[in-house]
Structures are given as structure tokens and as C-alpha cells.
C-alpha positions as CSV (number, residue, x, y, z in Angstrom):
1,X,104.3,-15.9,-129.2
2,X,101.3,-17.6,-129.4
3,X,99.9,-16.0,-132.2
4,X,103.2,-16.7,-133.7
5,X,103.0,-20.8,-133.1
6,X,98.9,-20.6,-134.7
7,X,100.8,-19.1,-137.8
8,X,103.6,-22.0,-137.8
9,X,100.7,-24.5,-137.4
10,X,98.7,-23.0,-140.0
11,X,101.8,-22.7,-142.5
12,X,102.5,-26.3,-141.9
13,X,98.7,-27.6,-142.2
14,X,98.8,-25.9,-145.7
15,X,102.4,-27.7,-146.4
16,X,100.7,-30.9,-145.8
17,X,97.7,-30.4,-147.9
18,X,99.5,-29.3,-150.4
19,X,101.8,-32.0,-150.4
20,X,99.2,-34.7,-150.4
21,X,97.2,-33.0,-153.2
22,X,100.1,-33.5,-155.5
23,X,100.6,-37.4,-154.7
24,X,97.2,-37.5,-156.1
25,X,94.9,-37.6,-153.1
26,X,92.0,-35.7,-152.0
27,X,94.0,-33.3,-150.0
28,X,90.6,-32.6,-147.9
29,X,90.0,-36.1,-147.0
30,X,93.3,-38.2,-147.0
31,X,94.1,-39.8,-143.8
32,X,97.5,-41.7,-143.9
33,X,96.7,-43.4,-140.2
34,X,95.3,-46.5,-141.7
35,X,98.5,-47.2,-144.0
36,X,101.0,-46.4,-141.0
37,X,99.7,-47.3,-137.8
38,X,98.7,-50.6,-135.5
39,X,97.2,-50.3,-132.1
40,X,97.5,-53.3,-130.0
41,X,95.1,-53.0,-127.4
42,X,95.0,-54.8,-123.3
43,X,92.5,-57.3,-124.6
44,X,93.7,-58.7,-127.8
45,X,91.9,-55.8,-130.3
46,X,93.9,-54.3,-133.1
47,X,93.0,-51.0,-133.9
48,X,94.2,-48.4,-136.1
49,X,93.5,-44.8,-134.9
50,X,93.7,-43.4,-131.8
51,X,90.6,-41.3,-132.3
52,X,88.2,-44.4,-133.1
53,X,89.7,-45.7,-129.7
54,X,88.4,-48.9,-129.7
55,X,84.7,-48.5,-131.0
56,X,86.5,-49.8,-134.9
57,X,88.4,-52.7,-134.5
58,X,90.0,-54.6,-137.7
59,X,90.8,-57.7,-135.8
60,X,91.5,-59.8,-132.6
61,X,95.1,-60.9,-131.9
62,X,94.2,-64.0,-130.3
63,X,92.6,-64.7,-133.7
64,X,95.1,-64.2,-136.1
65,X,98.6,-62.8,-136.5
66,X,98.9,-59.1,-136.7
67,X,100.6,-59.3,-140.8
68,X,97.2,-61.1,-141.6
69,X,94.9,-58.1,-139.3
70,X,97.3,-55.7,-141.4
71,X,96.1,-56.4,-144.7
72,X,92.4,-58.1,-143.4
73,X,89.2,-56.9,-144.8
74,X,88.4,-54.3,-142.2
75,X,91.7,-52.6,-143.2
76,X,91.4,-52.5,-146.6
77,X,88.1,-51.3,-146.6
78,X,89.0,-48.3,-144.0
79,X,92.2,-47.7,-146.6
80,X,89.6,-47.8,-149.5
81,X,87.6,-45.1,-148.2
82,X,90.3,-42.2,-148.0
83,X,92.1,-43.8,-151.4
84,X,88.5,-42.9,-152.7
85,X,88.6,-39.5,-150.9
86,X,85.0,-40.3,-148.9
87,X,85.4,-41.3,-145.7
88,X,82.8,-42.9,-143.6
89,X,84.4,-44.0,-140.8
90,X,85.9,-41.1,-139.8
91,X,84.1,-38.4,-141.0
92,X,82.6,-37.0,-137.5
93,X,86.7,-37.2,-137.2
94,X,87.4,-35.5,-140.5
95,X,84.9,-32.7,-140.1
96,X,85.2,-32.3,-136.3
97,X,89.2,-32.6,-135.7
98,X,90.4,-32.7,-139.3
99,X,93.0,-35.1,-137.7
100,X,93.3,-36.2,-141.2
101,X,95.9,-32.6,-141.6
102,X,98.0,-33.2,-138.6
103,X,101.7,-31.7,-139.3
104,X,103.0,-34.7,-136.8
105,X,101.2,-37.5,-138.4
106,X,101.7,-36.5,-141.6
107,X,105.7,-36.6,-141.3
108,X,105.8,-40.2,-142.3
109,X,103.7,-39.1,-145.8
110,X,106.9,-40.0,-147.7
111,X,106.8,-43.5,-146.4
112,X,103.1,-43.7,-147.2
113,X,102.1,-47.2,-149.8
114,X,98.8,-45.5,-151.2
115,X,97.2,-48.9,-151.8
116,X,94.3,-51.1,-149.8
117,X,97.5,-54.0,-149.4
118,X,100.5,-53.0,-147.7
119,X,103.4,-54.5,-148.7
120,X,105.4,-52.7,-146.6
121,X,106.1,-52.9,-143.1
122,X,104.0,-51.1,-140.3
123,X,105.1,-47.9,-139.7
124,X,104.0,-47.0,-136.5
125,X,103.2,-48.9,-133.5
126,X,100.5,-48.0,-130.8
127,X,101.8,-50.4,-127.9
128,X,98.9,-50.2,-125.1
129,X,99.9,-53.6,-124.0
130,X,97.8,-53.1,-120.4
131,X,95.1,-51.7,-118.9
132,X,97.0,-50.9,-115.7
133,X,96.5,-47.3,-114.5
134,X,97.1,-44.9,-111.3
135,X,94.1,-43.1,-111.6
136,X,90.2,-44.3,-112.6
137,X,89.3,-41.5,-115.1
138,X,85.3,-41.3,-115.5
139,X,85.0,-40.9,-118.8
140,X,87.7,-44.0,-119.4
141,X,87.4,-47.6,-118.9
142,X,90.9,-48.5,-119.8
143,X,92.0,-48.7,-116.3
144,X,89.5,-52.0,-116.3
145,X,91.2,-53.8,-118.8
146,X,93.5,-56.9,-118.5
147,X,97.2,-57.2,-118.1
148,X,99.7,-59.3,-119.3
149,X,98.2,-61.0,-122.3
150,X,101.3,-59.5,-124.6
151,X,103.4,-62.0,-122.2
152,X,101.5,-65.1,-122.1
153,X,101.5,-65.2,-126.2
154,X,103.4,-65.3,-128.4
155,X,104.3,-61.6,-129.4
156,X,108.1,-60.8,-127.9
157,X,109.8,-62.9,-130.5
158,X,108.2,-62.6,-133.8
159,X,107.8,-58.9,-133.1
160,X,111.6,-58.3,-132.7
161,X,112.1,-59.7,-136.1
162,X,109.2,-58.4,-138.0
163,X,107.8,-55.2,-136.4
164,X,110.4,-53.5,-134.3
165,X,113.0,-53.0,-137.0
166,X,111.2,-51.2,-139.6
167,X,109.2,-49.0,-137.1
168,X,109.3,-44.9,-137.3
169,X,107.7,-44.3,-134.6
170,X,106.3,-45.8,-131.4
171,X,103.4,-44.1,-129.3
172,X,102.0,-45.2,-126.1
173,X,99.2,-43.6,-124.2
174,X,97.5,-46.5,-122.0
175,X,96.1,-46.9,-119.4
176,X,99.8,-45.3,-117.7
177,X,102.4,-46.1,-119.9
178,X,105.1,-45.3,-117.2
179,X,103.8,-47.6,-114.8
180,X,104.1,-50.4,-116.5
181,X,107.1,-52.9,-116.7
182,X,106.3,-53.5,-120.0
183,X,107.4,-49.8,-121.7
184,X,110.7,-50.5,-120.3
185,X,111.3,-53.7,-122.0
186,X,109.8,-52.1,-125.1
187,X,112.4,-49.7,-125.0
188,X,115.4,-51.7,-124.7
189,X,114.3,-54.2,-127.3
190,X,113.4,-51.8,-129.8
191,X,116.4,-49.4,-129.0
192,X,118.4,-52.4,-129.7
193,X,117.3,-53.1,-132.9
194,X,116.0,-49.7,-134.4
195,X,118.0,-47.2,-132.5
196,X,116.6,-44.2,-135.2
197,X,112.7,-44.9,-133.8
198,X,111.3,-42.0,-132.5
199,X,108.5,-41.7,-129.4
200,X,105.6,-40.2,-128.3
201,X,103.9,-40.9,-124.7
202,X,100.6,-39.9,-123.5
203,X,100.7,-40.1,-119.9
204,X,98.9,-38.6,-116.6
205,X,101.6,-37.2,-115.3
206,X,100.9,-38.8,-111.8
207,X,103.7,-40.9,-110.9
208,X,107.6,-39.4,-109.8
209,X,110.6,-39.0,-112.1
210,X,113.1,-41.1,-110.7
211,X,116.5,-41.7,-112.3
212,X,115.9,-44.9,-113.3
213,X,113.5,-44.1,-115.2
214,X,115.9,-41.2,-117.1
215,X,118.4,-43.6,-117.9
216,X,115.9,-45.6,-120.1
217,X,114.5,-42.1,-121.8
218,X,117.8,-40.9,-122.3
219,X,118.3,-43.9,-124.8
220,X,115.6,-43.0,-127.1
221,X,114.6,-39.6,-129.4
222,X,111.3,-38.3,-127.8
223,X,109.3,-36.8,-130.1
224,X,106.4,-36.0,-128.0
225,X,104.9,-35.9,-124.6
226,X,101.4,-35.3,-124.2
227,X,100.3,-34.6,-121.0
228,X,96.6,-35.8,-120.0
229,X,95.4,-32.8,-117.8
230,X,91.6,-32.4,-117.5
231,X,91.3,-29.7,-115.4
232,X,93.3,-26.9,-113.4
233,X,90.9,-27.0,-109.9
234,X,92.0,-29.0,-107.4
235,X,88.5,-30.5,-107.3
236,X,87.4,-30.8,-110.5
237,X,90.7,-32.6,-111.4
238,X,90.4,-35.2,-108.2
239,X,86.1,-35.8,-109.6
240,X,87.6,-36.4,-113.1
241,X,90.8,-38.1,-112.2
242,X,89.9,-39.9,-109.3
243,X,92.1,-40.0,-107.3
244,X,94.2,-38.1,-108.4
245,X,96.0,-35.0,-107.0
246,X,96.4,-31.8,-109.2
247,X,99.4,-30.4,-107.3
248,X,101.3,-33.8,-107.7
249,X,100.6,-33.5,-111.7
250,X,101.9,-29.5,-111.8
251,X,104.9,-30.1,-110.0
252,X,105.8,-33.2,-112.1
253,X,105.1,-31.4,-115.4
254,X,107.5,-29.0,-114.5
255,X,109.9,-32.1,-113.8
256,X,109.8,-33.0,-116.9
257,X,110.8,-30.2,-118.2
258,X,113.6,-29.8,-116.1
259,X,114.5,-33.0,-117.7
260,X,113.7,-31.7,-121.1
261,X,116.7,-28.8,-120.3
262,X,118.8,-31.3,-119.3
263,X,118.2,-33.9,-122.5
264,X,118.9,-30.6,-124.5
265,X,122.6,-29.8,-122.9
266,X,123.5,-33.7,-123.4
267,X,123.0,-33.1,-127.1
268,X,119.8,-35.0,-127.6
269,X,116.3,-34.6,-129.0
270,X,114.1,-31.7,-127.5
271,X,110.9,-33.1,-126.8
272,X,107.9,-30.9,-127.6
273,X,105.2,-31.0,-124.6
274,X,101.2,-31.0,-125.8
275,X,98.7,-31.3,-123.3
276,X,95.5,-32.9,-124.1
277,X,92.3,-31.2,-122.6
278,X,89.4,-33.1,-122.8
279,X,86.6,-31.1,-122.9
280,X,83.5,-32.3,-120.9
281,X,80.3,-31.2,-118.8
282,X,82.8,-30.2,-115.3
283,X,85.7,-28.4,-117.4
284,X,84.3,-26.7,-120.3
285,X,84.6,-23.2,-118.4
286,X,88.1,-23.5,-118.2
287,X,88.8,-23.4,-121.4
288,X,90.7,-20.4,-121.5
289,X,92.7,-21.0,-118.3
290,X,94.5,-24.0,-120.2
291,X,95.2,-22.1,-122.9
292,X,97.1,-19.7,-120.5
293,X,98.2,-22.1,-118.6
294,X,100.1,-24.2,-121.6
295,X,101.2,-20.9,-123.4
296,X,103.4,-19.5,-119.6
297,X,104.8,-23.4,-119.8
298,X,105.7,-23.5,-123.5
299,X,103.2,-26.4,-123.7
300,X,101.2,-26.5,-127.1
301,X,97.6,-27.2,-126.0
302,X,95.2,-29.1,-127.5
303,X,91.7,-29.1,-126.4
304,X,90.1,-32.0,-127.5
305,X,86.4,-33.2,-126.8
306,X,84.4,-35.6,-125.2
307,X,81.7,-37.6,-127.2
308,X,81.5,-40.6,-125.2
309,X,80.2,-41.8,-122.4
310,X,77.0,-39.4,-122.8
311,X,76.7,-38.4,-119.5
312,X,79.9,-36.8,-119.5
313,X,79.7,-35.0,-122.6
314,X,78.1,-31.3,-123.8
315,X,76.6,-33.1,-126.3
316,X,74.0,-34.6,-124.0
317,X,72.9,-32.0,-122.3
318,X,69.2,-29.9,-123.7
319,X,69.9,-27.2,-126.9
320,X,69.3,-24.7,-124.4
321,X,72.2,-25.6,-122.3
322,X,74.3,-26.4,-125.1
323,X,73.5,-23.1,-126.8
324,X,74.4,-21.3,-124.1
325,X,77.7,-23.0,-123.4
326,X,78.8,-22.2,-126.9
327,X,77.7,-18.6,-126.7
328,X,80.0,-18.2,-123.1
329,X,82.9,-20.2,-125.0
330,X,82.5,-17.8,-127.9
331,X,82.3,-15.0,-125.8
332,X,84.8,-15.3,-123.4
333,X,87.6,-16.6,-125.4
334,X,90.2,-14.4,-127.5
335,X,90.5,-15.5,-131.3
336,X,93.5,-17.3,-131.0
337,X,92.3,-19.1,-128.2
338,X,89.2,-19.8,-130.4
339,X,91.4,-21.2,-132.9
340,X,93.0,-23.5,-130.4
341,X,89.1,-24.5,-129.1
342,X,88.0,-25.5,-132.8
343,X,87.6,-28.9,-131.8
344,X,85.2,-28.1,-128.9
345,X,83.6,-25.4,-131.0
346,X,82.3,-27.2,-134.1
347,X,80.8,-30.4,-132.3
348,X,78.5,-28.3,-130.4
349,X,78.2,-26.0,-133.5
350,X,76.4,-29.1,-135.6
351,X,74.3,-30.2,-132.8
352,X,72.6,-27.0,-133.0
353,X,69.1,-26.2,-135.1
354,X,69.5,-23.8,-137.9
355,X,68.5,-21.0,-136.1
356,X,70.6,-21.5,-133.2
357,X,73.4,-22.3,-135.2
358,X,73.1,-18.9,-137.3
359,X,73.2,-16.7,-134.6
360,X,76.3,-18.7,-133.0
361,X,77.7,-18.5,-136.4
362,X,77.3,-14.6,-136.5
363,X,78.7,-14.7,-132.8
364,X,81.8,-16.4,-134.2
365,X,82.2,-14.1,-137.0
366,X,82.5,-11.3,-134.9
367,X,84.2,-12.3,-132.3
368,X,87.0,-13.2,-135.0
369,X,86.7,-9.8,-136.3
370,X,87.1,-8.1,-132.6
């Protein structure tokens, strides 16, 4: 099965390139993210990607209204670079992740205005209207951020009329999107409007179903639920996820999709389940135990990497270490699971000196071969 899903995902990566090739686009380099997506962030910053996070923001919301942030300098100049096929921006992003061939993202292609000013509408909304979280990450600062702003100016009304219609899709990932009053009204006022939207969440996982909270899901189409899970030891999760309890998470991940049978009987959308590893100094040896973890749930993983803040991250420690943390990830894991690690893999890959890098590359090779 899981070899299976890597040849789906492979087939459908191709689709896309091919498809932007023949708009005209550098099919290697194209990102559509900047000519679909707003990010509204706890403090007032407008982003656009969810990678970038908020290290590239194209304006302030206290500044000026979000139509003028839309089509602002930093926005055009960000579209300009992937219009020209040589992204700067993102190209740790492009080479690292090559987000820029995501099958999910690249669903809204069709809708796609390949130009610096959009005259369009915004496609997709990123609503992280608070910082308020359960948990106090380490690697995350979110959880630090204000609350409330969205409802002391003024966002509810104008956004109703000239945002929430024309959405595709709405995605919301923080700090805990299911915690916060907020969601819930952005359900209801969007469902009312734009009943077709569909939605992704990001979320811990560390708060309890209830049935209130059902009857407000039930109204929408889920496209995806991504699952934040940094760990699968009871005391490695509670360091990185302070405080959080792994058991709690497990049992309600299998909640959820519980909930996902039942959504499925009633005749509505089947939500697909990702969860989101994020691969750091205390994790990186369970690699593999995700993997197997995801594939007995009929989760798709995706093991993602952690670049910032240094002191968490691979990337800080001496080559030595890193070296040999690459050649135990290389040698432990099966191909497919390789495949699934590429993101961890290549970071630590270009931090290496040539020589280093050579004989991991050889590693690689073979191990791919085996």
C-alpha cells in the first residue's frame, strides 16, 4: 500500500509539472502560492506562504487594507520572481521541499491570474486570527502572540463582502485552531455565504471531540487535517510539546477518524489525514517509527524539517554529528521511507563539505538500489 500511494504521489507531481509547463511557466520553479493565498497573522502581518512563516511579510493590516497588501510591492515582486522562473525568496523552499509541486496546492492552477496584479479575488485564505494555544511548543512562538485584534478592527464586515465569497479554500493552523471561538464564527459566516469552500486544519490534536464541535464540521467539506505530532515517546513528545500528553493526542487521532467513518456514511467529504513531523535534534531517530506509525492509521506522513530556532535544529549541530545522523537516517530507513524523508534528507545533504557529501551521496545510491 505504501509503495502504491509514493507511485500516486509521484504520478500526480508529474501531472502538475506538466500542466504548468504548458501554461507557459517554468515547470521547475513555478509556485502559484503567491497568486492564491493570504495569511493573516495574530499581530496584524500579512503573509503569503505557510513555509516563509512569518520571517516574509508583504504588509501590516493595521497599515493598510488587505486589497491594497494584495497587490503591494512586496507581492508583486515575490509574483515577479516565479513569473520569471528564478526564485529567491524561496529557493531554500524550492530546492529543499519543492513545495512549489504540491498536488494539493496545485488544485487551484486553473484559477491561477499569471500576472504581478491580481485582478481577481484571493483564492485562499490562511486565517490564524490568534495566538492562543494549549500547548507551548519549543521550537514555536506563536502561542506568545496576541488575541483578538481581528475583533477590535474592522475585518468581520468588509471581509463577508469581499473575501469570503470568492474563497476556494480556507486553512487554519494557529496557534490551536479548535480552541478558539473565532474558527467557529469563521465557519458559520463563510458557510453562509460560500457554502462550496473547502478546508484544511492544522491542529495538535490535544483538545476532546465534543458534539458541538461535529455539528459545526459537519457543515463544511474538509479537505484536510494535518495532525502536528512531533514525536511518538511519551517524553520526548511532553519536552517538545510541553505540556502536552502523547496518549491524549493517539486516542484523539483515532477520534477523528471515527468521525471521519461517520462523515463518510452521512454522504459527505472524506477528509484525508497528513501528519506533519517536524524533524529536530530530540526526534530525528524516529523517523521511521512515524512512517509506520501513519501508514497502520492510513495517515499520509510528511516529515518536514526544522531550520529555525538553531538550537533545535540538525543543522546546528558540528559536521561530524550531522554526518553521522545522515548516514544512520540513510541506513536505517527502507527506500520508500527515504522517499517520504526527502525533506529531512537534502537539508543536511547541502550542509555537508564535498567530501562528506559524496560518500553520503553513494550511501544514498545504494541504499536506493537495495
Amino acid at each position: 500500500m505504501a509503495q502504491w500511494r509514493l507511485e500516486e504521489t509521484a504520478k500526480e507531481t508529474l501531472a502538475v509539472r506538466e500542466k504548468i509547463k504548458a501554461l507557459g511557466q517554468d515547470d521547475k520553479n513555478f509556485c502559484l502560492v503567491p497568486f492564491t493565498t493570504i495569511i493573516l497573522e495574530p499581530d496584524g502581518q500579512v503573509g503569503m506562504c505557510r513555509h516563509k512563516g512569518s520571517d516574509f511579510p508583504i504588509g501590516f493590516i493595521q497599515k493598510n487594507t488587505i486589497s491594497e497588501i494584495w497587490n503591494g510591492d512586496k507581492a508583486r515582486a515575490w509574483r515577479r520572481e516565479f513569473l520569471e522562473g528564478k526564485p529567491v525568496n524561496c529557493a531554500t523552499e524550492v530546492r529543499h521541499r519543492h513545495c512549489q509541486h504540491c498536488p494539493e496546492n496545485n488544485k487551484l492552477l486553473d484559477y491561477v491570474e499569471f500576472s504581478e496584479v491580481q485582478t481577481q479575488p484571493i483564492l485562499k485564505l490562511t486565517a490564524n486570527f490568534n495566538g492562543k494555544c494549549n500547548l507551548q511548543c519549543q521550537m514555536c512562538d506563536i502561542w506568545q502572540k496576541p488575541n483578538g485584534l481581528y475583533n477590535q478592527i474592522n475585518f468581520w464586515g468588509p471581509a463577508k463582502k469581499e473575501i469570503f465569497p470568492y474563497l476556494k479554500e480556507v486553512d487554519l493552523l494557529s496557534g490551536e485552531p479548535f480552541i478558539q471561538p473565532d474558527t467557529y464564527r469563521l465557519i458559520n459566516e463563510i458557510h453562509a455565504v460560500n457554502p462550496e469552500c473547502q478546508w484544511m486544519f492544522t491542529t495538535n490534536a490535544h483538545w476532546k471531540m465534543t458534539e458541538i464541535i461535529k455539528k459545526d464540521l459537519n457543515k463544511i467539506f474538509i479537505k484536510n487535517i494535518i495532525f502536528s505530532v512531533d514525536s511518538l515517546n511519551e517524553a520526548v513528545y511532553h519536552k517538545i510539546r510541553f505540556p502536552g500528553k502523547l496518549s491524549f493526542v493517539l486516542k484523539n487521532i483515532d477520534t477523528f477518524l471515527e468521525y471521519n467513518e461517520e462523515r463518510k456514511k452521512n454522504g459527505q467529504s472524506d477528509i484525508r489525514f497528513i501528519l506533519n513531523f517536524l524533524v529536530q535534534r530530540d526526534n530525528w531517530k524516529e523517523i521511521g517509527e512515524a512512517i509506520t506509525y501513519c501508514e497502520n492509521k492510513g495517515i499520509v506522513p510528511l516529515m518536514s524539517f526544522l531550520y529555525e530556532p538553531g538550537e533545535f535544529s540538525l543543522l546546528t549541530l558540528n559536521e561530524d554529528e550531522r554526518f553521522t545522523v545522515l548516514k544512520t537516517i540513510l541506513n536505517s530507513l527502507s527506500s520508500h521511507q527515504m522517499y517520504r524523508s526527502m525533506r529531512v534528507i537534502m537539508p543536511l545533504m547541502d550542509s555537508m563539505t564535498k567530501l562528506n557529501k559524496v560518500e553520503a551521496l553513494y550511501l544514498f545510491d545504494e541504499r536506493i538500489k537495495s
